[in-house]
PyMOL CGO cylinders between C-alpha atoms (Angstrom):
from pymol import cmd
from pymol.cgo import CYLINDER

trace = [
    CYLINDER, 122.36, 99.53, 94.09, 119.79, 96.33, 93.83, 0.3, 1, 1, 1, 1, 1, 1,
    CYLINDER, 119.79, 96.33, 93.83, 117.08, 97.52, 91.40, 0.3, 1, 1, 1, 1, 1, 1,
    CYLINDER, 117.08, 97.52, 91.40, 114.11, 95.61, 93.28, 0.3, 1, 1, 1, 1, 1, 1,
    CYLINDER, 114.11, 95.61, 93.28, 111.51, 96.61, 90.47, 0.3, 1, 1, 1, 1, 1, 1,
    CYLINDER, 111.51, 96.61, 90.47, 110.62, 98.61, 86.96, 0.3, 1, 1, 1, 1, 1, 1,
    CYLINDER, 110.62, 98.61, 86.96, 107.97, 100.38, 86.55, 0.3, 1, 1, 1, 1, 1, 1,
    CYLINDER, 107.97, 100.38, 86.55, 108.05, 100.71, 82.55, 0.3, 1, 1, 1, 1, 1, 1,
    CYLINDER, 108.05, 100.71, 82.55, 111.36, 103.07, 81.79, 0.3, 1, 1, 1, 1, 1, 1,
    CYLINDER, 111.36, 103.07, 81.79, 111.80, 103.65, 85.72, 0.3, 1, 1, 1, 1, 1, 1,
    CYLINDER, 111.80, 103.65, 85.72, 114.16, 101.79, 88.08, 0.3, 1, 1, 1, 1, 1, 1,
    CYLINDER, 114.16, 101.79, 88.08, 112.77, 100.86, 91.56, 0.3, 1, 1, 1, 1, 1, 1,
    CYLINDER, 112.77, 100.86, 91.56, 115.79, 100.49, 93.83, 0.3, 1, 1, 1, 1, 1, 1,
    CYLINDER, 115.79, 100.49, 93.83, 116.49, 99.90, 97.59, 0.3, 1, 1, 1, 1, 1, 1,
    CYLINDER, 116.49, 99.90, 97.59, 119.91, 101.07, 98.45, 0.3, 1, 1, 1, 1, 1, 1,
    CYLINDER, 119.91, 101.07, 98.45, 121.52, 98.21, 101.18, 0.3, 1, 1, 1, 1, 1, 1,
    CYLINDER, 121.52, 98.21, 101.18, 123.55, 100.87, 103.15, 0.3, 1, 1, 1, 1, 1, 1,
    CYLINDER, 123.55, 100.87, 103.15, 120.42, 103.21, 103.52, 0.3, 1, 1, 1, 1, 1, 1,
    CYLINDER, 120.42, 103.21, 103.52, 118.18, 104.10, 106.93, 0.3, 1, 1, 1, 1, 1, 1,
    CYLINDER, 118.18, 104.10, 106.93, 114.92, 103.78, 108.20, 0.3, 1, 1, 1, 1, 1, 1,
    CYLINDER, 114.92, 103.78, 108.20, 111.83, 104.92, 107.33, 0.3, 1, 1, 1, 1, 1, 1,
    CYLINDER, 111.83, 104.92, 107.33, 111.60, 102.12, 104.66, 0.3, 1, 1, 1, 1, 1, 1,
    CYLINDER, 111.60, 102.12, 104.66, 111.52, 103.79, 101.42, 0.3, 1, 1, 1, 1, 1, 1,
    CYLINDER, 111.52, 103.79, 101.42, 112.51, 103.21, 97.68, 0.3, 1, 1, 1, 1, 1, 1,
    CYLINDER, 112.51, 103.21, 97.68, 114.76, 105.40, 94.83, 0.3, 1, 1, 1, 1, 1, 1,
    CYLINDER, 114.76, 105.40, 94.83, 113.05, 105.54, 91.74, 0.3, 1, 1, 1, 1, 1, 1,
    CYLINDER, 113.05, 105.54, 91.74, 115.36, 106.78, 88.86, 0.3, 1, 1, 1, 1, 1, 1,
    CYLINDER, 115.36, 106.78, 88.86, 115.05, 107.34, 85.29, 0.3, 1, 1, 1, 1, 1, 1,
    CYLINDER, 115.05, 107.34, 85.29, 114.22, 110.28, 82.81, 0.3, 1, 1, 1, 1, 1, 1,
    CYLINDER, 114.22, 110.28, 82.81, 116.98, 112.07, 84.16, 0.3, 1, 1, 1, 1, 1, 1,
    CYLINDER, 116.98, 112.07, 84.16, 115.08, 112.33, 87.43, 0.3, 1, 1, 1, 1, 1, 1,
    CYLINDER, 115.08, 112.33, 87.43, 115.25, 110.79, 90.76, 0.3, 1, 1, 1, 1, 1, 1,
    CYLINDER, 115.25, 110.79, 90.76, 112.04, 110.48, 93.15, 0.3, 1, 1, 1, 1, 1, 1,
    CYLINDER, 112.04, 110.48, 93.15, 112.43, 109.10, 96.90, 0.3, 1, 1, 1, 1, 1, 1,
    CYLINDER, 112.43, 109.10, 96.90, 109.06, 107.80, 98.44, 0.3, 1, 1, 1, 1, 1, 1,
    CYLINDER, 109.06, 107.80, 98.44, 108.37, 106.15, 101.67, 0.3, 1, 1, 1, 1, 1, 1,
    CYLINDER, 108.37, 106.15, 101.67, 106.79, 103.24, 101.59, 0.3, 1, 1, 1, 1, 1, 1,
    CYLINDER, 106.79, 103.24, 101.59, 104.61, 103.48, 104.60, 0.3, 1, 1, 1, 1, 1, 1,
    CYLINDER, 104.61, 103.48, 104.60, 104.77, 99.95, 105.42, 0.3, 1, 1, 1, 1, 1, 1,
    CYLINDER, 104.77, 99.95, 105.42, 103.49, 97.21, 105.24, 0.3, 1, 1, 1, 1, 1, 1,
    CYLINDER, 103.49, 97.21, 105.24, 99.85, 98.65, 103.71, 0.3, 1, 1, 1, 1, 1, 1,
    CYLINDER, 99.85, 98.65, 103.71, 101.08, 101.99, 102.29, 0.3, 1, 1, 1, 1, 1, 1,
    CYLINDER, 101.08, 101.99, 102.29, 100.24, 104.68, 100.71, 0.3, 1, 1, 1, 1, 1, 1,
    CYLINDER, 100.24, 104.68, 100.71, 103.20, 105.47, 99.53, 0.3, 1, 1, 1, 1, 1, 1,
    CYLINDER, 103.20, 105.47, 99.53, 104.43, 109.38, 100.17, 0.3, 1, 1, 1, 1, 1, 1,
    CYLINDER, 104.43, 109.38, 100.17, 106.52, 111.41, 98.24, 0.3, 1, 1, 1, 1, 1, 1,
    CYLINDER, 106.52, 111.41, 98.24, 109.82, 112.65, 100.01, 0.3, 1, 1, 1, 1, 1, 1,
    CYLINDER, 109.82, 112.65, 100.01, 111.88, 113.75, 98.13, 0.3, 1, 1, 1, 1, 1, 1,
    CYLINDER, 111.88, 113.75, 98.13, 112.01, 114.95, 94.04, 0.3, 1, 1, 1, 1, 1, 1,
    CYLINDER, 112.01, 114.95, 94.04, 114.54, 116.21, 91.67, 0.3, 1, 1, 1, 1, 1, 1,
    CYLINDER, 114.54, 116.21, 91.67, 114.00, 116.20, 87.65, 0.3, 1, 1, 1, 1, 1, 1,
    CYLINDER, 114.00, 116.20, 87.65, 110.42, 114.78, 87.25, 0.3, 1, 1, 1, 1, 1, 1,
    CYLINDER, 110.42, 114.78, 87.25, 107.75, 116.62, 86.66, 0.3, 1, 1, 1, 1, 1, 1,
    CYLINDER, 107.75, 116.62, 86.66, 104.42, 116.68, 89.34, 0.3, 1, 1, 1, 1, 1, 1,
    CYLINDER, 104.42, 116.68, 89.34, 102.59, 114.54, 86.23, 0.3, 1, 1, 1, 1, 1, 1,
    CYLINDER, 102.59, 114.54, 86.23, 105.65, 112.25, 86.42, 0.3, 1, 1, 1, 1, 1, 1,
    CYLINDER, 105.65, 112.25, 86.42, 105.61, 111.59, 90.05, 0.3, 1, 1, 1, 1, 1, 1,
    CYLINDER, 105.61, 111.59, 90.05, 101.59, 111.28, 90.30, 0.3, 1, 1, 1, 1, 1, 1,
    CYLINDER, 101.59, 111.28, 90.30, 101.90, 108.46, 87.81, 0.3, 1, 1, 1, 1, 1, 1,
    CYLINDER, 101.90, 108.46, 87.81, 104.90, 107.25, 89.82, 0.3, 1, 1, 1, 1, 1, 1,
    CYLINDER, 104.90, 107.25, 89.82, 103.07, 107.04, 92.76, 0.3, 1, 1, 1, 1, 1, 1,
    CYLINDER, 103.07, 107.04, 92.76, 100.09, 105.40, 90.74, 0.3, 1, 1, 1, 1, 1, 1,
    CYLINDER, 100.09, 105.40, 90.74, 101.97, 102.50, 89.58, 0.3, 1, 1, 1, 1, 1, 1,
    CYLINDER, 101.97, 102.50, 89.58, 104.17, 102.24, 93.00, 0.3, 1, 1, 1, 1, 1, 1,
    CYLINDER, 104.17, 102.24, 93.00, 100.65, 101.29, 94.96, 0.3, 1, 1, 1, 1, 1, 1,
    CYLINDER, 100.65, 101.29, 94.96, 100.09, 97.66, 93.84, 0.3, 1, 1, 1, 1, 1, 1,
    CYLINDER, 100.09, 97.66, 93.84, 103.56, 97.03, 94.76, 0.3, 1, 1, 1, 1, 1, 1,
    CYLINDER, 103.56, 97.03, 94.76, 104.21, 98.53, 98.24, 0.3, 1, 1, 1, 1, 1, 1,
    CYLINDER, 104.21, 98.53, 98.24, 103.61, 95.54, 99.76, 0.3, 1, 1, 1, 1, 1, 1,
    CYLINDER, 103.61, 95.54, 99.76, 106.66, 93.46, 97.93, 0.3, 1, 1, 1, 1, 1, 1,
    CYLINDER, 106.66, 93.46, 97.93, 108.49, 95.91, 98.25, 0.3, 1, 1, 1, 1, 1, 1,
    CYLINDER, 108.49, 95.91, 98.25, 108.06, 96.14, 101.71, 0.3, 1, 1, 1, 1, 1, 1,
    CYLINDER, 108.06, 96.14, 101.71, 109.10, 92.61, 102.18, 0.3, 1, 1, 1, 1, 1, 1,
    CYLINDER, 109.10, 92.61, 102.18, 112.51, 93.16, 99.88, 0.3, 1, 1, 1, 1, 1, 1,
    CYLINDER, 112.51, 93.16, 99.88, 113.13, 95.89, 102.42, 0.3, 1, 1, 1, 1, 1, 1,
    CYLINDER, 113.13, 95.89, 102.42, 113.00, 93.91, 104.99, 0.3, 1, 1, 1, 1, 1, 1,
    CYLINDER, 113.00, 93.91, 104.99, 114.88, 91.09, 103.48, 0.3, 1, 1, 1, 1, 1, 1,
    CYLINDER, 114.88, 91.09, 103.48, 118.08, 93.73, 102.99, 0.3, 1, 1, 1, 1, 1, 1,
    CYLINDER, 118.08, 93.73, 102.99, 117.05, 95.96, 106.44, 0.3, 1, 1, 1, 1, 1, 1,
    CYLINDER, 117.05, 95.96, 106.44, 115.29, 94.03, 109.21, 0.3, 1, 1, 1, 1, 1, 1,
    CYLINDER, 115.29, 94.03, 109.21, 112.15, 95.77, 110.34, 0.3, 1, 1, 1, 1, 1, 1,
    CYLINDER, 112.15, 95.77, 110.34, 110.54, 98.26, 108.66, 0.3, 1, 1, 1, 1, 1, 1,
]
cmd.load_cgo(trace, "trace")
């Protein structure tokens, strides 16, 4: 499982067997977040959360923004099209 970012403590990753709509992992803190990136301009959305707290995944989805659109392109490096 490529870890494509961090975001401090958190690990950004992009699974290579995974499906479409492009979307990251985040894990960490005993939690696990999903969001779809929304690409290529974002916002990204929350999908899916287990073991964060709503405080945890608004800052998570603060600090994802500036990056949605790299992380849009590793996505489509490992996937094809968005």
């Amino acid at each position: 499982m490529p870890t494509v970012l961090r975001l401090n403590a958190l690990r950004v990753v992009i699974y290579p067997a995974d499906h479409r709509p492009a979307h990251v992992h985040i894990w960490g803190q005993g939690g696990e977040a999903v969001f779809i990136l929304n690409c290529p301009d974002g916002p990204p959305e929350l999908r899916e959360v287990h073991g964060f707290t709503l405080r945890d995944v608004r800052r998570i989805e603060t600090d994802l923004g500036p990056h949605i659109a790299a992380l849009c392109r590793e996505w489509s490096l490992i996937h094809g099209d968005f």
